[in-house]
TIMAR-336955 format. One record per residue: x, y, z of N, C-alpha, C in turn. Coordinates in steps of 0.02 Angstrom, whole numbers, padded with zeros to 5 digits, always signed. Each point is the difference from the previous one (the first is absolute). Layout:
BEGIN
XYZXYZXYZ/...
# end
This chain:
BEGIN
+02386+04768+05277+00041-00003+00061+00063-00041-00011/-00013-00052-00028+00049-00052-00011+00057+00043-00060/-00009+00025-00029+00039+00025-00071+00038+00075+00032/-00053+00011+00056+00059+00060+00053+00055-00015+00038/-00024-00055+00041+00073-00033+00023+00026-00041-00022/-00009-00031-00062+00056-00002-00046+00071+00050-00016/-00029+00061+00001+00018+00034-00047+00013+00053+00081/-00016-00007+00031+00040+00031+00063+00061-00057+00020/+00009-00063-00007+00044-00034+00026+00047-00011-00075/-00013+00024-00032+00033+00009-00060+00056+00079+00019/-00040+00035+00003+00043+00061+00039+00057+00012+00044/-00037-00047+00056+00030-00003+00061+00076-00029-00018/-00023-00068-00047+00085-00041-00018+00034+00032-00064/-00022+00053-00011+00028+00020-00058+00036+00054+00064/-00033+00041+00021+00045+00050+00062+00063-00041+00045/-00048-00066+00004+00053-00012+00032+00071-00015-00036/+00004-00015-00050+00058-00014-00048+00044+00049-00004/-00042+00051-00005+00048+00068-00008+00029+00015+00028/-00036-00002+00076+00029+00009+00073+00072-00035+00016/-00028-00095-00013+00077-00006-00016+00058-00008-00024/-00020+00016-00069+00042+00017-00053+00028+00047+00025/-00019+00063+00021+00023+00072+00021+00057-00006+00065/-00026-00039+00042+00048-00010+00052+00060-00059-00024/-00009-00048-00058+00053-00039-00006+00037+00030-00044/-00007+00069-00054+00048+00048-00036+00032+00063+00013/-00017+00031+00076+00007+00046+00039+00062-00027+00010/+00033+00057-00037+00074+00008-00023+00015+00065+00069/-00030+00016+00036+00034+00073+00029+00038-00024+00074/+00043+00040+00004+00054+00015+00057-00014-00033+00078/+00032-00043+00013-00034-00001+00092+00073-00018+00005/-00002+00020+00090+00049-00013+00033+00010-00069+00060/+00032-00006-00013-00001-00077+00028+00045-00011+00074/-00011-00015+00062+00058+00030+00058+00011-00083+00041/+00064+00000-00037+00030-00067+00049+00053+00001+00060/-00017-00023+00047+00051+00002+00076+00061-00042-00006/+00055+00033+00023+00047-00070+00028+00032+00032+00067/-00004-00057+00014+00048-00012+00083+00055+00013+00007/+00032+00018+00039+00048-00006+00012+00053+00017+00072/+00059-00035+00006+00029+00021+00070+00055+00031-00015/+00017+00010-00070+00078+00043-00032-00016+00082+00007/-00055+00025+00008-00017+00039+00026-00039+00052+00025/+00003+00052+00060-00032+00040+00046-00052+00027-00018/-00008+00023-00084-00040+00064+00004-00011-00018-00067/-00098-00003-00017-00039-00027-00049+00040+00072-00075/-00008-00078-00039+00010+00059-00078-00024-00043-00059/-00036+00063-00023-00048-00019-00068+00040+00025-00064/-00012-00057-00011+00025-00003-00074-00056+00001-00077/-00001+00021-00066-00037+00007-00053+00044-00050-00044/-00036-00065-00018-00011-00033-00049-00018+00009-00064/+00037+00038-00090-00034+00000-00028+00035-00061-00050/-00039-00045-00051+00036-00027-00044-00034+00003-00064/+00023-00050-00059-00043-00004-00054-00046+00068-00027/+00039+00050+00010-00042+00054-00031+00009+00015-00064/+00039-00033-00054-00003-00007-00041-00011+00046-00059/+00016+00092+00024-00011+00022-00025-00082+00039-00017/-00032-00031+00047-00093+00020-00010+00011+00075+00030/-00079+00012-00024-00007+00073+00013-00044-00007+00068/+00002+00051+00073-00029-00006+00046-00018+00085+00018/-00052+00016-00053+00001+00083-00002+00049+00034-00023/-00016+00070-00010+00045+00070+00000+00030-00010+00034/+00084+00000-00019+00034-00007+00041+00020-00042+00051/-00040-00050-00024+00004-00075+00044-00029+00031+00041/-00038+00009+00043+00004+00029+00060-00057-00070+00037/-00026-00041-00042-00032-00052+00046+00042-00040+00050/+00061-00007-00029+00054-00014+00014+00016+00025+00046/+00056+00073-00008+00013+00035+00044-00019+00027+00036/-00075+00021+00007-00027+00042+00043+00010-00064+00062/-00026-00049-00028-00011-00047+00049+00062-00020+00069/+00062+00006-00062+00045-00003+00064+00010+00061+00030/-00002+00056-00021+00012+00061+00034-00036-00012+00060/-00052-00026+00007-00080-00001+00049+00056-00040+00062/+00012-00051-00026+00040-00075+00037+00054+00022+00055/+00024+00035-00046+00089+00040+00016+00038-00057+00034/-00005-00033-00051+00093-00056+00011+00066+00024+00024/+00018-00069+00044+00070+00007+00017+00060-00005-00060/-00037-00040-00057+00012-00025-00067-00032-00011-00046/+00013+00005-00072-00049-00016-00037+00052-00074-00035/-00023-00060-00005+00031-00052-00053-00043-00016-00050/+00049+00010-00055-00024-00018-00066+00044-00067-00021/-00066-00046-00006+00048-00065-00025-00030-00018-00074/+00026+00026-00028+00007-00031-00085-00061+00030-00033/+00007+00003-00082-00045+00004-00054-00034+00073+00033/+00034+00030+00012-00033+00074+00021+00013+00030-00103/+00042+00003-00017+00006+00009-00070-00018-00069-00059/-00033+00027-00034-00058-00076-00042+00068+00036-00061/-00002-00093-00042+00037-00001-00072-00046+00042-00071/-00049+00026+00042-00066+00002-00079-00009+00056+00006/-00034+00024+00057-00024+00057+00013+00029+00060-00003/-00015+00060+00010+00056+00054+00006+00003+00027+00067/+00063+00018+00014+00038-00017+00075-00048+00076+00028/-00011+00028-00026+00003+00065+00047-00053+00024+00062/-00063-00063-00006-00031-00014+00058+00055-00050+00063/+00046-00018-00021+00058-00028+00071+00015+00055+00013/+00036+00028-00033+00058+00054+00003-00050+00073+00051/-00059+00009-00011-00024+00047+00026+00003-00024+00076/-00055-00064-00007+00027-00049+00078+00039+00013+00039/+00064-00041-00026+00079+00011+00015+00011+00065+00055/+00004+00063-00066+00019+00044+00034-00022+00054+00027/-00079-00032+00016-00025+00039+00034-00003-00040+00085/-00005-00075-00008+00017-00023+00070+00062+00028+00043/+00044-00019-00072+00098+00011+00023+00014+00064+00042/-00064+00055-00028+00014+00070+00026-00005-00013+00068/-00042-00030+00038-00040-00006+00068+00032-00045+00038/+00014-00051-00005+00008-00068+00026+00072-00041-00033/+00052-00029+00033+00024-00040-00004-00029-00078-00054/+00054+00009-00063-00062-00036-00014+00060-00063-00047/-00007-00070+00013+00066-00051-00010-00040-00045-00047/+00024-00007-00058-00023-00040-00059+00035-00058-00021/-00009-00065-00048+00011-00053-00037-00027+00010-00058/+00044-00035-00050-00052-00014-00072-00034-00058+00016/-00043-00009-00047-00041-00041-00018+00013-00023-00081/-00024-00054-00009+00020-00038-00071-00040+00054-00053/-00057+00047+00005-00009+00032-00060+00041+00078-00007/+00034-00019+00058+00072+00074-00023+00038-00047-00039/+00014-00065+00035+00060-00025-00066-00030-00028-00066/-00066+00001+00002-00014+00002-00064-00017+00031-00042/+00018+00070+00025-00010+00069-00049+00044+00003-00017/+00078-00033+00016+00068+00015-00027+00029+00074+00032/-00054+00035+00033+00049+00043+00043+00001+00007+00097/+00017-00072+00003+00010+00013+00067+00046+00036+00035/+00066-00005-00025+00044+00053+00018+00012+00062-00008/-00067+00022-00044-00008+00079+00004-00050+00034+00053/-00056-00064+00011-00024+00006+00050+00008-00007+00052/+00050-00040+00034+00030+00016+00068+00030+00064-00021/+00036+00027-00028+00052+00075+00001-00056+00061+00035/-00068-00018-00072-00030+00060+00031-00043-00022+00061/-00019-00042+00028-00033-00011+00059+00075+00022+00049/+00055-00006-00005+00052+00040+00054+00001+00072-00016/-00011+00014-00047-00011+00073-00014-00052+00048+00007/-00064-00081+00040-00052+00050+00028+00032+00002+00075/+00032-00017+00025+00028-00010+00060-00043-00069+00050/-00007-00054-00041-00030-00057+00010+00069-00046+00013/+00004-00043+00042+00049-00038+00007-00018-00081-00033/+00039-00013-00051-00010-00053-00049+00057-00056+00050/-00025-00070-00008+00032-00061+00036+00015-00051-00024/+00050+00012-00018+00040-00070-00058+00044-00062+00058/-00013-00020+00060+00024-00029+00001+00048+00011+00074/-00031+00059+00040+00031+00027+00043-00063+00022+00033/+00021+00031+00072-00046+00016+00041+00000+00074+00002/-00036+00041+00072-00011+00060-00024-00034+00025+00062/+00015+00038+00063-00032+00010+00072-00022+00058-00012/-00076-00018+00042-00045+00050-00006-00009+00020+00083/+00007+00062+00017+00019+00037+00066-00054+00002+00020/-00029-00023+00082-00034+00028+00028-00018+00030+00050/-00051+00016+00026-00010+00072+00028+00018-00037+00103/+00015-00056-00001+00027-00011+00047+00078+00007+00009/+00008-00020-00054+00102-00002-00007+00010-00056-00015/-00046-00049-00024+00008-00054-00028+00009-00008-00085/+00007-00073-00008+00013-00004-00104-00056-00048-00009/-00018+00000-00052-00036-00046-00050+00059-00011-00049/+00006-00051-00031+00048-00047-00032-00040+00002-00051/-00012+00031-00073-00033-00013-00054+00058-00036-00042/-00026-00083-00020+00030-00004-00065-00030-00011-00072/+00035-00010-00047-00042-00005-00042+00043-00046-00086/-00033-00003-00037+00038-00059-00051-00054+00017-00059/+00055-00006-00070-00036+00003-00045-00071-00050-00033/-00024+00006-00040-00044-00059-00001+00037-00037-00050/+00008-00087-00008+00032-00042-00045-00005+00009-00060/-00032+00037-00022+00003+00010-00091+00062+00055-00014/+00037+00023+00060+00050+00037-00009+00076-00049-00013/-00038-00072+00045+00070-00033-00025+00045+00006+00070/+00003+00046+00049+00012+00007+00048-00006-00023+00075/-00058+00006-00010-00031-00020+00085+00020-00062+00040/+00034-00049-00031+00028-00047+00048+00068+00022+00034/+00034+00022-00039+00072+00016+00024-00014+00042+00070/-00057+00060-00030-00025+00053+00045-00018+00001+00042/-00024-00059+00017-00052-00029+00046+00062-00037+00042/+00053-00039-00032+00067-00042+00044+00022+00061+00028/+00012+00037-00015+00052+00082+00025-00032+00028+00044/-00065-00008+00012-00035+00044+00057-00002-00013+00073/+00026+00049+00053+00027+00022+00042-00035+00001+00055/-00048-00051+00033-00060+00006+00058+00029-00009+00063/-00017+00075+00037+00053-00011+00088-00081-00068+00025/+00051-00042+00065-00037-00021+00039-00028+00047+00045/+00013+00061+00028-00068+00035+00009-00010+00058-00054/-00031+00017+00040-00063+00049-00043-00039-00019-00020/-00058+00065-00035-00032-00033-00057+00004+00019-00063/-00002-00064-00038+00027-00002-00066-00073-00006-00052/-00015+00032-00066-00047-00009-00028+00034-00028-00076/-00022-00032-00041+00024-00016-00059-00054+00022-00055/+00020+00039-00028-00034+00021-00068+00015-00041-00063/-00054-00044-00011+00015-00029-00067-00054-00018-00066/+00001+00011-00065-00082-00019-00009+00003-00054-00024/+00013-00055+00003-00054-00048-00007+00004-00048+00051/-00080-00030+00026-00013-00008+00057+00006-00105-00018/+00011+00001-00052+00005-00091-00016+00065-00009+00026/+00053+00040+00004+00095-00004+00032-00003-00029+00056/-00059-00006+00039+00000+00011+00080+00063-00042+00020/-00004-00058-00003+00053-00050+00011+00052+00018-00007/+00040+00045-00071+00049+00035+00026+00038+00063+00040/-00065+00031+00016+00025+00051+00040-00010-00016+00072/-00023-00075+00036-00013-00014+00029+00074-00013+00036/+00078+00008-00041+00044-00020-00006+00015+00044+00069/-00012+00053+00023+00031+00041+00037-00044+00031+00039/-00004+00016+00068-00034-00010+00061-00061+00087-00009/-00009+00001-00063-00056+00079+00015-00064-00020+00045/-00022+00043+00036-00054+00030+00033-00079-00016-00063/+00023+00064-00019-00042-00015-00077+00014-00001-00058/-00046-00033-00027+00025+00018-00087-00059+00027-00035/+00013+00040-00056-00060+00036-00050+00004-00015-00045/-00045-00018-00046+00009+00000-00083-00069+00009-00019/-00038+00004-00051-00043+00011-00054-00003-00053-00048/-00021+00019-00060+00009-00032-00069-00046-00045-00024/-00057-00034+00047-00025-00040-00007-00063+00023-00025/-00020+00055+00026-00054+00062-00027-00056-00048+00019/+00007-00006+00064-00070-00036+00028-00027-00058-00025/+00030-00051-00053-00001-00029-00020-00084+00016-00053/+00014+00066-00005-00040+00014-00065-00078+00004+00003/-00031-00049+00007-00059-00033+00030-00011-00020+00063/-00048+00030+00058-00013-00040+00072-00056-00034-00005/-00023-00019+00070-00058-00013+00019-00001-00002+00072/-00003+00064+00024+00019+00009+00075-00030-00038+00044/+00037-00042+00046-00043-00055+00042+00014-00058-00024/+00022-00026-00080+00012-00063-00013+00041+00002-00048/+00031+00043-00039+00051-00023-00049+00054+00085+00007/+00041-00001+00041+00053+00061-00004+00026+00019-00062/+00011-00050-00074+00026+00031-00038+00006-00064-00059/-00026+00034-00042-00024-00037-00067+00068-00039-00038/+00055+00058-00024+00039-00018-00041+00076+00061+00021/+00057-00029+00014+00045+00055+00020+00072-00044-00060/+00046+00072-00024+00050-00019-00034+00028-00029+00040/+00041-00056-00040+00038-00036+00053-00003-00073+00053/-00075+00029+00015-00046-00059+00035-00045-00010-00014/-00020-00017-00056-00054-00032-00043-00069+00005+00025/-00039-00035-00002-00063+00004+00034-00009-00027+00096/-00044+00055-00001-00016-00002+00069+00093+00013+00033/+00010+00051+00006+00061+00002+00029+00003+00032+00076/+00053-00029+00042+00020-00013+00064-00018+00071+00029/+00054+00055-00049+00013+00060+00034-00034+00022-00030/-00060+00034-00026-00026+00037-00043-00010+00071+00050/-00011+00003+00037-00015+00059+00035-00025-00034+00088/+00045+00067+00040-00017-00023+00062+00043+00001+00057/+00004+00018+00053+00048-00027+00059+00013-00080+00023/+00066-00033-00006+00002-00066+00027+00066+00014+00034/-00007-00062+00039+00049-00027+00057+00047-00048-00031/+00089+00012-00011+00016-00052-00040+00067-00013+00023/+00010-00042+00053+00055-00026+00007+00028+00058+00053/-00044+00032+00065+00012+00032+00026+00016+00086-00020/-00024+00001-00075-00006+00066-00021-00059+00031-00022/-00017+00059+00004-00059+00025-00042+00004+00013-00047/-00041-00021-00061+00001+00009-00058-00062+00029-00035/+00022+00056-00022-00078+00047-00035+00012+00004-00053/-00038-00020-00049-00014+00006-00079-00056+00053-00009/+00021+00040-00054-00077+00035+00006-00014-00012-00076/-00066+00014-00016-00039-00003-00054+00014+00042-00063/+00018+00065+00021+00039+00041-00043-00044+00044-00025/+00019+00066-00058-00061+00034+00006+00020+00004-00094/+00015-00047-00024-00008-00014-00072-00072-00008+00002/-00041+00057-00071-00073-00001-00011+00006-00001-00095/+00014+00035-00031-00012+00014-00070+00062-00037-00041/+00063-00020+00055+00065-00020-00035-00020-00091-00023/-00084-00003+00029+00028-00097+00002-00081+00014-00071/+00012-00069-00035-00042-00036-00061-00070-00008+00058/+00010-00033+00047-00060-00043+00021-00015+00052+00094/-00071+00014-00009-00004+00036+00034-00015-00049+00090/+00012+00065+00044+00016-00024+00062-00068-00023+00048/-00024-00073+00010-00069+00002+00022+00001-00005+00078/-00047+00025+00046+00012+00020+00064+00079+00006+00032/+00017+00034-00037+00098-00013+00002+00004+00081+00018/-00035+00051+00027+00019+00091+00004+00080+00012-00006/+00030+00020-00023+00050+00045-00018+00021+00016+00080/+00076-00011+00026-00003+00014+00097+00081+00037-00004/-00009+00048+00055+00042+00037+00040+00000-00044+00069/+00074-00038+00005-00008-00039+00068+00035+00041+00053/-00009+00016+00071+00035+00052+00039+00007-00085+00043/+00069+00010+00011+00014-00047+00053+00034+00030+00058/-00034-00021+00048+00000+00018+00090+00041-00056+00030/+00083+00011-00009+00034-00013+00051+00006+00022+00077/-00021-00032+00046-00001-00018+00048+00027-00025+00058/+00023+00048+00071+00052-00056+00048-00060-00042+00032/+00032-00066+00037-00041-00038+00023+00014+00012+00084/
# end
């Protein structure tokens, strides 16, 4: 009897390991839906968050990806940075790209592993040539179905060498609402420079490692351990600020633990 439940509680913690091993390497797709407030204006609009895609594969045809926003049907799609990886081969973005671009309005930034492939400026050309609107440093109104604007801006990421000037030059009315596309979410302080609604960025890739409930994020570039923004909605200085986790899976060395791969849809909101 004794040598059975041994050897049943031997089982049980061996299942259980697996169990959560399995749920802390579960690399697959979820969607993630964050609210913001607002009194700039009348009539709710959802927006698609993708970042850090780095080039991974998300099915035939991407379609984990895309099917997903097709499902959503955005007012917009924003892509903030590292949608094209320095290593990998581009043509899981590029399917992305222009298969969103076909459907949806869709306004992009680099990210530091476009400028570290050495072709960032071929990659903005052809992201305008999917009919994607690329943002160096200028803004960009997105029409809506009231007769109102959304104010998209957006700025390169600093490994371009750019983004401060870009960031001095940018153009925020006191009304409206204004969104700032930028990826990296450690800047906060400087984009804090000018009165946006919200701001977006990525890059931090969930800070790699979680522990949902007590540690948000293990290790993020930039912000060393245990970092601020690793993933998440915060309140900062009277703006909303969403970082998302990103849906980099096969592009990183060290794999992602309770960290899922996220599509963030954000639900702007009048108050």
């Amino acid at each position: 009897m004794r040598k059975n439940r041994k050897k049943i509680a031997v089982i049980a913690a061996l299942a259980a390991l697996v169990l959560v091993g399995a749920a802390a390497l579960d690399n697959r797709l979820r969607v993630l839906f964050y609210t913001v407030e607002t009194e700039e204006l009348s009539i709710p609009v959802d927006m698609v968050l993708l970042t850090d895609l780095h080039s991974c594969a998300y099915g035939e045809g991407q379609l984990d990806i895309v099917g997903r926003v097709r499902r959503l049907s955005p007012k917009a799609v924003l892509l903030a940075g590292d949608i094209v990886d320095d290593k990998l081969p581009e043509e899981n973005a590029w399917i992305t790209v222009d298969a969103l671009a076909a459907e949806f309005p869709c306004f992009y930034v680099t990210g530091n592993h476009e400028w570290w492939s050495g072709e960032a400026e071929r990659i903005c050309a052809r992201m305008e040539q999917c009919g994607v609107t690329v943002l160096r440093g200028e803004g960009a109104e997105l029409s809506l179905d009231s007769g109102e604007t959304l104010r998209i801006c957006g700025i390169d990421d600093p490994d371009s060498g750019l983004s401060e000037n870009q960031l001095a030059r940018l153009s925020v009315p006191a009304e409206g609402f204004t969104l700032l596309l930028a990826h990296r979410p450690e800047r906060i302080d400087d984009y804090l420079q000018h009165p946006f609604d919200l701001i977006v960025s990525g890059h931090a890739h969930g800070g790699q490692w979680r522990l949902p409930g007590l540690v948000n994020g293990l290790f993020a570039p930039h912000q060393g351990l245990f970092p601020r923004y690793a993933g998440g909605q915060y309140a900062v200085d009277g703006a909303d600020f969403i970082v998302s986790r990103g849906l980099a899976r096969e592009s990183t060395k060290i794999p992602r633990l309770f960290n899922r791969p996220e599509l963030v849809v954000i639900q702007i909101t009048p108050k």
